[in-house]
N, C-alpha and C positions, 0 to 999 in steps of 0.2 A: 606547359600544361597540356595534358590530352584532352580533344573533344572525341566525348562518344556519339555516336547515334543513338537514339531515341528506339527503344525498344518499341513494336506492336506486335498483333498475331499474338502467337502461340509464345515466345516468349516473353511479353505482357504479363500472358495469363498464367505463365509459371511463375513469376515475380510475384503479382498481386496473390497467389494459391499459397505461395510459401509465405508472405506477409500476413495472410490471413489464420495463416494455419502456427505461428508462431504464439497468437495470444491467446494468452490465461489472465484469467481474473485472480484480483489482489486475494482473494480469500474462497472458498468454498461456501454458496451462500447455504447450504443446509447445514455445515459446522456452527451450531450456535453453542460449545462448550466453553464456557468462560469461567475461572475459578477467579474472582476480584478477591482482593484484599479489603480493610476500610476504606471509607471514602477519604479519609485524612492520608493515610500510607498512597493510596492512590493517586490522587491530587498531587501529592510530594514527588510521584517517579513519571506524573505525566509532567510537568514541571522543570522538572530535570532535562526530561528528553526535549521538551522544549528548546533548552538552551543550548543542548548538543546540537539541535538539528537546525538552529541559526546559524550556524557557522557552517554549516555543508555547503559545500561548492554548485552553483544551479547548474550549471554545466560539463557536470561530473554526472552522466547515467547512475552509473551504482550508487554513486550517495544518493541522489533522489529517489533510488528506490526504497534502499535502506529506512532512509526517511518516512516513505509514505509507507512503507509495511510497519515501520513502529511507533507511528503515530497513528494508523489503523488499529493495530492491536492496545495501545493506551489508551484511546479512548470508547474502545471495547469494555477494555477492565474497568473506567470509569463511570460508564454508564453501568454496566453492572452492578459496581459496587452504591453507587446509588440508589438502585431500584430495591437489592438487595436488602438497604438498610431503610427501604421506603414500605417493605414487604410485598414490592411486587414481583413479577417472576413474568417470564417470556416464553 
């Protein structure tokens, strides 16, 4: 096994600039277009995805994200689909 030394200074703050400079956020928060389905058909495909996304690996990167991107977006269409059929609108 190698030991490295402990980065400071100026290669620190290239490490922390690129870490920093690598995130995005799950979604665009001014994107609010959502076409829901019923809340019946909706409920049935967030449900589903449910059961898929029990069985992802936690320590699998991409499944987790996969995960959290499509259980973001279901329960997007969810709630839409509910307000939808409640007459309300966002």
């Amino acid at each position: 096994m190698t030991t490295r030394d402990p980065l400071y200074g100026a290669a620190a703050d290239a490490v922390r600039d690129q870490l920093h400079d690598s995130y995005h956020p799950l979604r665009d928060p001014d994107d609010t277009q959502v076409c829901p389905g019923s809340v019946a058909g909706e409920l049935g495909v967030a449900l589903a995805l449910l059961t898929e996304v029990a069985a992802a690996n936690i320590h699998d990167h991409n499944a987790m994200v996969r995960a959290a991107v499509g259980l973001e977006h279901r329960l997007r269409s969810l709630v839409a689909a509910i307000e939808t059929e409640r007459g309300e609108h966002r």
